[in-house]
C-alpha positions as a Markdown table, in Angstrom:
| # | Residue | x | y | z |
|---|---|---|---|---|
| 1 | Unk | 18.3 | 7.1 | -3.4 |
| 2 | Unk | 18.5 | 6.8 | -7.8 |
| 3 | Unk | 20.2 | 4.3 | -9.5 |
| 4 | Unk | 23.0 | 6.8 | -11.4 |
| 5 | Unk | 25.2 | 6.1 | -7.7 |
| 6 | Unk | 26.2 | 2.9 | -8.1 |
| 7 | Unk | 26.6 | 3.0 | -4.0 |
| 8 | Unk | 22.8 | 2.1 | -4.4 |
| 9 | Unk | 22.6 | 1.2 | -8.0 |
| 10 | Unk | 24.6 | -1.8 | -6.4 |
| 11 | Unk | 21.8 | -4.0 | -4.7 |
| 12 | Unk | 19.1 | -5.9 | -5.9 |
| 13 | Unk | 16.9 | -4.4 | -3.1 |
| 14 | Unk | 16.9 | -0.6 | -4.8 |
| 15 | Unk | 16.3 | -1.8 | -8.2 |
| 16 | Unk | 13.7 | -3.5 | -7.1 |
| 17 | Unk | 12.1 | -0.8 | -5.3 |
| 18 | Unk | 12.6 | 1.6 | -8.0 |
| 19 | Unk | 10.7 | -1.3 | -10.4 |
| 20 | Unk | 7.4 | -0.4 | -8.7 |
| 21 | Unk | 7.2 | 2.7 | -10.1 |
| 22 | Unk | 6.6 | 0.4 | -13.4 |
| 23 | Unk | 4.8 | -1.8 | -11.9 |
| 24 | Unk | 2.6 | 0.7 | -10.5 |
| 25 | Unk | 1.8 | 2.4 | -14.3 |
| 26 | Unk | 1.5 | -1.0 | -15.8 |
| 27 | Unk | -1.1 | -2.8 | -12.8 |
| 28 | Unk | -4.3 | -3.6 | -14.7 |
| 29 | Unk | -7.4 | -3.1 | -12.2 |
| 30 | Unk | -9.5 | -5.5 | -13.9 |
| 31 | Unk | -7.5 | -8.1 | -12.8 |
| 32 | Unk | -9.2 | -8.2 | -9.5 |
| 33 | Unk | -12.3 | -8.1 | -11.2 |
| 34 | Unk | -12.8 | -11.8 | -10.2 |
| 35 | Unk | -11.8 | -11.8 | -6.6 |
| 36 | Unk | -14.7 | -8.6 | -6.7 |
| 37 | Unk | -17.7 | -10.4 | -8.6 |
| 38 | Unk | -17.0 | -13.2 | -6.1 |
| 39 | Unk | -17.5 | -11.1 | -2.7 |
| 40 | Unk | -20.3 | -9.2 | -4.1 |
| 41 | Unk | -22.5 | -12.7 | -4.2 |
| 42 | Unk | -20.9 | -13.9 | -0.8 |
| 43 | Unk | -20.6 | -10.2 | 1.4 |
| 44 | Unk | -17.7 | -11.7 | 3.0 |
| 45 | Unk | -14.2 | -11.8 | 2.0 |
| 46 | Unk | -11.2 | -12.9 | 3.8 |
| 47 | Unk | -7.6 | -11.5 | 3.2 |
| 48 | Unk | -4.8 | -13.8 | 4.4 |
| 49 | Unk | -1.2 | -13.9 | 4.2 |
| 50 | Unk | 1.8 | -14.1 | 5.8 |
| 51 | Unk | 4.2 | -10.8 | 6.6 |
| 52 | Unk | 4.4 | -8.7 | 3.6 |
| 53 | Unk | 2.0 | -10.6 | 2.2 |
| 54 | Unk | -0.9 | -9.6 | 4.5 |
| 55 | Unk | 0.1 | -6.4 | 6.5 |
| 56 | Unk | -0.2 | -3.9 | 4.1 |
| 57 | Unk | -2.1 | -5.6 | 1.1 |
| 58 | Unk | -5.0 | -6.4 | 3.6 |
| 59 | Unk | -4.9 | -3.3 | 5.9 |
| 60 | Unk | -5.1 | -0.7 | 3.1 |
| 61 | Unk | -7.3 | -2.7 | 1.6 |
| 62 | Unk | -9.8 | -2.8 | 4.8 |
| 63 | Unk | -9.5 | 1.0 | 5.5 |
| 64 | Unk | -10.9 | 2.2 | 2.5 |
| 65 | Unk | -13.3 | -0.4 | 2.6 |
| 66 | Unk | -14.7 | 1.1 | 6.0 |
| 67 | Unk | -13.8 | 4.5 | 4.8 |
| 68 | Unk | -16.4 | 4.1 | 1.6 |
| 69 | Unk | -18.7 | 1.9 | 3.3 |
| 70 | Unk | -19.1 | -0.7 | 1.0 |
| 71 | Unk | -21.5 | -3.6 | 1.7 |
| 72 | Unk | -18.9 | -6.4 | 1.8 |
| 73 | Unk | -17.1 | -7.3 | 5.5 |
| 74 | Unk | -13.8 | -7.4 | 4.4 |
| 75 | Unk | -11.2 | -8.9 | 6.9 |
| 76 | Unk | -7.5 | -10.1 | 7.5 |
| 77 | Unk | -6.0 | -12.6 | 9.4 |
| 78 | Unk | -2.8 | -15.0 | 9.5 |
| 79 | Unk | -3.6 | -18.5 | 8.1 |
| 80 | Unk | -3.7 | -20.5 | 11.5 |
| 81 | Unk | -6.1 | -18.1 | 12.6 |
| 82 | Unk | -8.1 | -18.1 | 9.8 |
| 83 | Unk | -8.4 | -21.9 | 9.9 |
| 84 | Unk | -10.6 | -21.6 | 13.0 |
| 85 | Unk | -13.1 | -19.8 | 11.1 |
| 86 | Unk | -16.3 | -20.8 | 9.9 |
| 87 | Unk | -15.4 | -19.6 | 6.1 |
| 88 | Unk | -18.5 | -21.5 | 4.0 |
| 89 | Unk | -19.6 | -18.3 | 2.7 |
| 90 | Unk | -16.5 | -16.4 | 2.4 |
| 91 | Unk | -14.6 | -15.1 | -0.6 |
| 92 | Unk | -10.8 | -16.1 | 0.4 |
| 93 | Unk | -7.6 | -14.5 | -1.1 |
| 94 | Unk | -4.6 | -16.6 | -0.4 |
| 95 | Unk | -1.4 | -14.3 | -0.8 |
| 96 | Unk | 2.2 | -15.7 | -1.2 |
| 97 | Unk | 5.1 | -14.6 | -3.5 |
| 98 | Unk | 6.7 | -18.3 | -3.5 |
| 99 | Unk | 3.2 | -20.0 | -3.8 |
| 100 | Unk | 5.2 | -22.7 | -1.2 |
| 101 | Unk | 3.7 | -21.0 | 2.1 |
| 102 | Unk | 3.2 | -23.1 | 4.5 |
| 103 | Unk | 0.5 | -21.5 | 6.4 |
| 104 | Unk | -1.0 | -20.4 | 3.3 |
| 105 | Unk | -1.1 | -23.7 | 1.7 |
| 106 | Unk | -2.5 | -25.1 | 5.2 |
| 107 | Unk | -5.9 | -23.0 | 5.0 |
| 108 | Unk | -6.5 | -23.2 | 1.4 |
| 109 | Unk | -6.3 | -27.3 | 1.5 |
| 110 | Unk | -8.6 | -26.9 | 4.3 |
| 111 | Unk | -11.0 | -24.3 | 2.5 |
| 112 | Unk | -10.8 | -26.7 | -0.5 |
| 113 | Unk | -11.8 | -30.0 | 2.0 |
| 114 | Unk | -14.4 | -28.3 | 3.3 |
| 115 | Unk | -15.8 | -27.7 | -0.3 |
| 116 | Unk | -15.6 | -23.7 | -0.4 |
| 117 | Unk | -15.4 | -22.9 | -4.1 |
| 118 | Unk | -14.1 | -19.2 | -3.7 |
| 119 | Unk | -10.1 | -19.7 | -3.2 |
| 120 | Unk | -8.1 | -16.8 | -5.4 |
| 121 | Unk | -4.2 | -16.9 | -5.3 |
| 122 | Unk | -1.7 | -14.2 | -5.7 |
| 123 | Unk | 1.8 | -15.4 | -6.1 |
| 124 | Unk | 4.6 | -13.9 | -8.2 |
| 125 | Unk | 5.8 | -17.3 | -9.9 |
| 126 | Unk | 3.3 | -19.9 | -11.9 |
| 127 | Unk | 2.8 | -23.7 | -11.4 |
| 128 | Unk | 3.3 | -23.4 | -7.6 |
| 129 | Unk | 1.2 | -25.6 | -5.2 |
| 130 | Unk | -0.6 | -22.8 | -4.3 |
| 131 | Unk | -1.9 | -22.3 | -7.5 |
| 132 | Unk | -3.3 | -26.0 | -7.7 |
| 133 | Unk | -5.3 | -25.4 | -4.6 |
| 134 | Unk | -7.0 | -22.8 | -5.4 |
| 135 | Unk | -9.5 | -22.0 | -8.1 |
| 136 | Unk | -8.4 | -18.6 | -9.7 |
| 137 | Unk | -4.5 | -17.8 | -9.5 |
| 138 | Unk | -3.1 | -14.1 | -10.2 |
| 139 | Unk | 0.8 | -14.1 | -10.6 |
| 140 | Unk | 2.4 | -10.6 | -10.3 |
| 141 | Unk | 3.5 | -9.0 | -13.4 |
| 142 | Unk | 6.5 | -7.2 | -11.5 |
| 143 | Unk | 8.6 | -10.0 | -11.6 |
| 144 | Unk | 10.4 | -11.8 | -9.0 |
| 145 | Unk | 12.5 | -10.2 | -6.9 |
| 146 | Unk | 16.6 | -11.1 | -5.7 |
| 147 | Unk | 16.6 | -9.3 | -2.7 |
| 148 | Unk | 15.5 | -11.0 | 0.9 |
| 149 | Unk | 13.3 | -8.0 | 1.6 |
| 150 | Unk | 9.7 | -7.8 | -0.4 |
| 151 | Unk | 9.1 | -4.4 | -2.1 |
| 152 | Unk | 7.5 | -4.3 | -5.2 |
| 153 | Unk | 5.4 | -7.2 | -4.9 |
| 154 | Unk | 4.2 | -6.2 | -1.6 |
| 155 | Unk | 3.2 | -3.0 | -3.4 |
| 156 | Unk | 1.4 | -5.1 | -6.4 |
| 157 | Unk | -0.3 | -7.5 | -3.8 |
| 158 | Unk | -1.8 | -4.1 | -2.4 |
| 159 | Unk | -3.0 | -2.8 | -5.6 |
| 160 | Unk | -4.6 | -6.3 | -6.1 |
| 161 | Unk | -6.6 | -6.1 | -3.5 |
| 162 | Unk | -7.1 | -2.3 | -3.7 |
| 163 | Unk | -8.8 | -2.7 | -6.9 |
| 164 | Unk | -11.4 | -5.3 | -5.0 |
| 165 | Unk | -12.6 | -3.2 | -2.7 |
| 166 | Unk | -12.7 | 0.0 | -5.5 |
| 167 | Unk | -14.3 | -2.4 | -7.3 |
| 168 | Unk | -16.9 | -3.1 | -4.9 |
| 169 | Unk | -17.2 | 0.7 | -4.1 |
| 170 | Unk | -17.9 | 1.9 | -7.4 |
| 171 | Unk | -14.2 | 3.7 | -7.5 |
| 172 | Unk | -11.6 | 3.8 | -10.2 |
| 173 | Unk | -7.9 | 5.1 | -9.5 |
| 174 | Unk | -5.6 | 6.7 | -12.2 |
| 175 | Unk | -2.3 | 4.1 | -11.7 |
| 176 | Unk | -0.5 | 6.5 | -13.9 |
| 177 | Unk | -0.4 | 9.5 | -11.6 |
| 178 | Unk | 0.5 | 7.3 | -8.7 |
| 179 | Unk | 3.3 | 6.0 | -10.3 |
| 180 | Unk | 4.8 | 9.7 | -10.7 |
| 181 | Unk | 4.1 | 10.6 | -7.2 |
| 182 | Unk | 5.8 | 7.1 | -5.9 |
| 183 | Unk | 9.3 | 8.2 | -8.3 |
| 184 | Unk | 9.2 | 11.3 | -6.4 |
| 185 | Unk | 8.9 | 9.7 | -2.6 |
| 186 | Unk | 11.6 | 7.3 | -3.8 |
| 187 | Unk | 14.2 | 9.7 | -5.2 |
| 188 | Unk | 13.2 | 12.3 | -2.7 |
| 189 | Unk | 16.7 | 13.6 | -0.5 |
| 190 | Unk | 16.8 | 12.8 | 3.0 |
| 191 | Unk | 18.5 | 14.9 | 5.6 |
| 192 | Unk | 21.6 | 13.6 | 6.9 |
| 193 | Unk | 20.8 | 14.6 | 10.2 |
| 194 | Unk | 17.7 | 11.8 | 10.2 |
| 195 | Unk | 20.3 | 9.2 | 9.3 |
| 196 | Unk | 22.1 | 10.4 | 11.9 |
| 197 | Unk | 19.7 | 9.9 | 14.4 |
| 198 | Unk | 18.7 | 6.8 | 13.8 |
| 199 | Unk | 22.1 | 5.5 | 13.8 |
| 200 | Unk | 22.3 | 6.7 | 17.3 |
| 201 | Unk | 19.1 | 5.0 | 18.2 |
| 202 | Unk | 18.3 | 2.3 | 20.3 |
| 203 | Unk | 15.3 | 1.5 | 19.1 |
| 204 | Unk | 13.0 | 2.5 | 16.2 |
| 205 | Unk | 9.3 | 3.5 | 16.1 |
| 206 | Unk | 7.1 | 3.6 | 13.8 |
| 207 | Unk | 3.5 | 5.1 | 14.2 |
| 208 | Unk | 0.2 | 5.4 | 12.2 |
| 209 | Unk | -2.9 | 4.2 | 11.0 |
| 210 | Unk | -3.8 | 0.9 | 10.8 |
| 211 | Unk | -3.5 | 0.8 | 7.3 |
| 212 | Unk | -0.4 | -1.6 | 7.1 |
| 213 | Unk | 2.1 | 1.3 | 6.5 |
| 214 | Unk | 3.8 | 2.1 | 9.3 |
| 215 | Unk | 3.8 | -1.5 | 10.5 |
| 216 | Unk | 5.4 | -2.3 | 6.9 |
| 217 | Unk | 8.0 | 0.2 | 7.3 |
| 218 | Unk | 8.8 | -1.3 | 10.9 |
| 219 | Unk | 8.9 | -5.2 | 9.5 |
| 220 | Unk | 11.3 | -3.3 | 6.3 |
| 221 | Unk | 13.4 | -1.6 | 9.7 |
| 222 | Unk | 14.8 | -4.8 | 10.5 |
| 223 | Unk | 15.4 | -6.8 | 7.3 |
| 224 | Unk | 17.0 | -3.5 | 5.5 |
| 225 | Unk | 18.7 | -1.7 | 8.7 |
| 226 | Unk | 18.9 | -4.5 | 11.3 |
| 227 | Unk | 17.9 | -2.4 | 14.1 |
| 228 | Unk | 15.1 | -2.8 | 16.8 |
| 229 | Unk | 11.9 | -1.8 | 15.7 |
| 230 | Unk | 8.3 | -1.3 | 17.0 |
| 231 | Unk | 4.8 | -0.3 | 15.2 |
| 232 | Unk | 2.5 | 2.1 | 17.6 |
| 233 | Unk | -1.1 | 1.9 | 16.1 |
| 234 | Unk | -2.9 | 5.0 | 15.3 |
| 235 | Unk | -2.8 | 6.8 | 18.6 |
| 236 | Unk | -1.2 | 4.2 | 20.6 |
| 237 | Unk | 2.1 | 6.2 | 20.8 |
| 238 | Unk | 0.1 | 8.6 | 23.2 |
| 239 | Unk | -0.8 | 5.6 | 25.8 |
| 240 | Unk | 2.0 | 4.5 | 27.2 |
| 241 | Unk | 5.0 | 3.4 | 25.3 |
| 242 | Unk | 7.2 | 6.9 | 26.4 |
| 243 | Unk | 8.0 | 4.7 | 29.6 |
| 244 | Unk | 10.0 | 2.4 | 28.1 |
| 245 | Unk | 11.8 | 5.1 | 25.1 |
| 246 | Unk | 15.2 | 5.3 | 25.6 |
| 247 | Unk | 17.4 | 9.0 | 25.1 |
| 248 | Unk | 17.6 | 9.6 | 21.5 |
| 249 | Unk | 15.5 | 6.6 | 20.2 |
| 250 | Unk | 13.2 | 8.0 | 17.3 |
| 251 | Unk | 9.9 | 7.7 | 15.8 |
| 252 | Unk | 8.6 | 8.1 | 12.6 |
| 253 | Unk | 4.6 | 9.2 | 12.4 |
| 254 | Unk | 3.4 | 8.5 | 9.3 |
| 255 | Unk | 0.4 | 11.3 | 8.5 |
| 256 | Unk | 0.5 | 12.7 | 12.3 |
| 257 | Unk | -3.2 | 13.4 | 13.5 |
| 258 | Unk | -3.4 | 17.3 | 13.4 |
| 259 | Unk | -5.1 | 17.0 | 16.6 |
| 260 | Unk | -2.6 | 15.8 | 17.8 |
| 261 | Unk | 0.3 | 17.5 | 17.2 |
| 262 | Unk | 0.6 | 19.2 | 20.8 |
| 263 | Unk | 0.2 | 16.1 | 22.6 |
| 264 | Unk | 3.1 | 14.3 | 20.4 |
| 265 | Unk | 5.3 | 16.9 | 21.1 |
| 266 | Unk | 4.7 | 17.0 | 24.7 |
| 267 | Unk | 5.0 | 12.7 | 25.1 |
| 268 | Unk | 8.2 | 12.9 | 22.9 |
| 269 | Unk | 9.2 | 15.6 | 24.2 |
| 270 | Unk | 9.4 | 14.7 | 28.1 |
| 271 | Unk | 11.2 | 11.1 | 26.5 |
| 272 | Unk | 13.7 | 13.0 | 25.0 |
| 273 | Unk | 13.6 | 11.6 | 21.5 |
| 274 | Unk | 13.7 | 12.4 | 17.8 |
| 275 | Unk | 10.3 | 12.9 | 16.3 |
| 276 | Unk | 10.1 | 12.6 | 12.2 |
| 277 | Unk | 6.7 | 13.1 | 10.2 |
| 278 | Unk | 6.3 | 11.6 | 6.9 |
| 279 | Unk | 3.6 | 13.3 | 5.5 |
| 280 | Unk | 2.5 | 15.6 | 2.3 |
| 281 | Unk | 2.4 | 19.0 | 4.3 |
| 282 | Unk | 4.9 | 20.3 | 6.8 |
| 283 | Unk | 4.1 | 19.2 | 10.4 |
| 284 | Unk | 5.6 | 21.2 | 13.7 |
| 285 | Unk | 8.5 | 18.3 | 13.7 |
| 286 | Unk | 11.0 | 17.6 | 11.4 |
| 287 | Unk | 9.2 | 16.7 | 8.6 |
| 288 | Unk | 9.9 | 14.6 | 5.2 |
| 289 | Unk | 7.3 | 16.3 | 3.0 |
| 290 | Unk | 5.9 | 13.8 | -0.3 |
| 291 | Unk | 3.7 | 14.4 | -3.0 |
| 292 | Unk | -0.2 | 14.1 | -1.8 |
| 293 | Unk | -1.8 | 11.6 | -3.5 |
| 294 | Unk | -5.6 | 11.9 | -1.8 |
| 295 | Unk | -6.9 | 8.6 | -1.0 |
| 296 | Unk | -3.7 | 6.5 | -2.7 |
| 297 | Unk | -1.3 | 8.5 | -0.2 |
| 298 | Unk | -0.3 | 5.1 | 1.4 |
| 299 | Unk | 1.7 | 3.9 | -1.5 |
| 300 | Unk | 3.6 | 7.4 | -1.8 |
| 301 | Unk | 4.2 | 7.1 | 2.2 |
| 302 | Unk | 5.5 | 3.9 | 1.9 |
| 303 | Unk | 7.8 | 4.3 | -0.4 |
| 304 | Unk | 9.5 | 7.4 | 1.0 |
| 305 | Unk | 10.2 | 5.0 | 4.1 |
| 306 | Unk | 11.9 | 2.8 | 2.1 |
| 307 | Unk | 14.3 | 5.5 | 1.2 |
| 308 | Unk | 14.7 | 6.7 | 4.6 |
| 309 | Unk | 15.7 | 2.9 | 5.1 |
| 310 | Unk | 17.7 | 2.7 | 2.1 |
| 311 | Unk | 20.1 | 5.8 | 3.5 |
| 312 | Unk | 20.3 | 4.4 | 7.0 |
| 313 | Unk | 21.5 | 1.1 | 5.7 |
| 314 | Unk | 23.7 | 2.7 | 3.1 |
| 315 | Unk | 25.0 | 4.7 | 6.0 |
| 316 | Unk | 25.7 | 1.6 | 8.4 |
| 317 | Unk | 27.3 | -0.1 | 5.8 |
| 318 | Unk | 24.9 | -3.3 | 5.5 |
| 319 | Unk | 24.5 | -5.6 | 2.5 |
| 320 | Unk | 20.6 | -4.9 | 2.2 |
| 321 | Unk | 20.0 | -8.0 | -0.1 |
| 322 | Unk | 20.8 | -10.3 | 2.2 |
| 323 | Unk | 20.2 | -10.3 | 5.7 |
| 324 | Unk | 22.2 | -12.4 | 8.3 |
| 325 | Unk | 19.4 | -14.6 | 9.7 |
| 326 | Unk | 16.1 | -13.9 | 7.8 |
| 327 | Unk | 14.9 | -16.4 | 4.3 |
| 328 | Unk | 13.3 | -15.1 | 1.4 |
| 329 | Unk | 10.6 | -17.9 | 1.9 |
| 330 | Unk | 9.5 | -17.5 | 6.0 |
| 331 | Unk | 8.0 | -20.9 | 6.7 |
| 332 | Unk | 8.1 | -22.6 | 3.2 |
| 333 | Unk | 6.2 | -25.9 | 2.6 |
């Protein structure tokens, strides 16, 4: 996709995405330097959300946590399910781009009743009721976005809590060389015979780490393409799911385990569908090859999804700022 065609220069949702690569050159680690002073004196720290909000921002975040072996438990879970916890000695982020969340606003009153000091928002507007229930507010620099479908604040809610845990390891990361390699993934040309495929699937799956990517790109499936989607955890695609995969369905494996690689094409194989890698090296499928970042290859793998998404709905014809059914704000207060 690029924004000289105006048959994508048109919509909100590709200006947007192409803003991260800005936003990405411009994010300010020390930002998080808070949140990270805070979880060092607790151990714990608790990152909630709800949908774009938590998927990705949390799971990368908790990956390279338990990749580097930091010190801190770092965790994630929805706001209901949060409010079960016992939290008194927790470090809580609270993420929501409206600040009106209902969930969201539900466990930070309760955090705030039950007289736990260590609430930190993220929200991408200022003077929201999120931001008067908790103690330490950060509002997104990207700027608010017109289009239903999250993108680059998902992406600045993920470097937010990115720089915590590098924080907490010990680790700086060089935002300006992301940035570059995340322009490529995004302007990167997709084969017209992927685009093809996926308009003749049923259903489409998404696997990969647990690291919020794929599971991203499968919530960004439906609200950009309006197709069926499904995420298959790390190597959950070999356990199982082949029963139900229909003739010419596809999957997308984001980063395929090299180990792997004969027993993927084996499981696909005997369902008879499409198998696309995304990953920075060519695989033994059809592969959409993007720049290797080393440890902040989520970001670029993300973001050549959303191009793959952008051509699909392109392709079908779809308005992809506004979806029939779903709201900007999911649950709002």
């Amino acid at each position: 996709m690029n924004l000289k065609d105006n048959k994508y220069a048109q919509f909100y949702l590709v200006r947007e995405m192409m803003d991260t690569v800005e936003a990405i050159r411009k994010f300010d680690p020390e930002v998080a330097a808070p949140v990270a002073e805070s979880a060092a004196k607790t151990g714990h720290l608790l990152l909630s959300g709800e949908g774009s909000s938590r998927i990705m921002p949390a799971k990368n975040a908790i990956r390279k946590a338990m990749t580097w072996g930091i010190d801190q438990f770092v965790h994630t879970d929805g706001a209901h399910q949060s409010c079960e916890y016992a939290l008194d000695n927790y470090t809580v982020v609270l993420a929501s781009n409206s600040g009106r969340t209902k969930e969201t606003l539900m466990l930070a009153k309760q955090l705030a009743a039950a007289g736990n000091e260590r609430r930190f928002a993220v929200t991408a507007n200022e003077n929201t009721p999120l931001e008067e229930a908790c103690n330490y507010t950060y509002v997104l620099r990207c700027g608010w976005e017109n289009a239903v479908a999250a993108t680059k604040s998902v992406v600045e809610q993920v470097l937010f809590n990115e720089a915590i845990v590098r924080k907490l390891a010990g680790k700086s990361f060089d935002t300006a060389a992301l940035a570059d390699k995340v322009e490529k993934a995004l302007t990167l040309e997709v084969p017209a015979h992927i685009v093809e495929w996926v308009k003749g699937a049923n259903t489409i799956y998404f696997a990969g780490m647990n690291d919020g990517v794929a599971e991203e790109l499968t919530l960004k499936t439906n609200e950009i393409t309006r197709r069926k989607s499904d995420f298959l955890e790390g190597t959950y695609a070999l356990h199982g799911p082949e029963e139900v995969m229909q003739d010419g369905d596809i999957v997308f494996v984001v980063e395929p385990i090299e180990s792997e690689y004969e027993k993927y094409q084996k499981v696909f194989g005997g369902a008879n569908v499409h198998v696309v890698a995304i990953a920075p090296k060519q695989t033994p499928f059809d592969t959409v090859v993007v720049p290797d970042a080393g440890d902040l290859q989520q970001y670029v793998d993300l973001c050549a999804g959303w191009n793959i998404l952008v051509e699909i709905g392109v392709a079908l014809g779809i308005n992809l700022d506004k979806p029939s059914r779903a709201r900007k704000v999911g649950n709002e207060m």
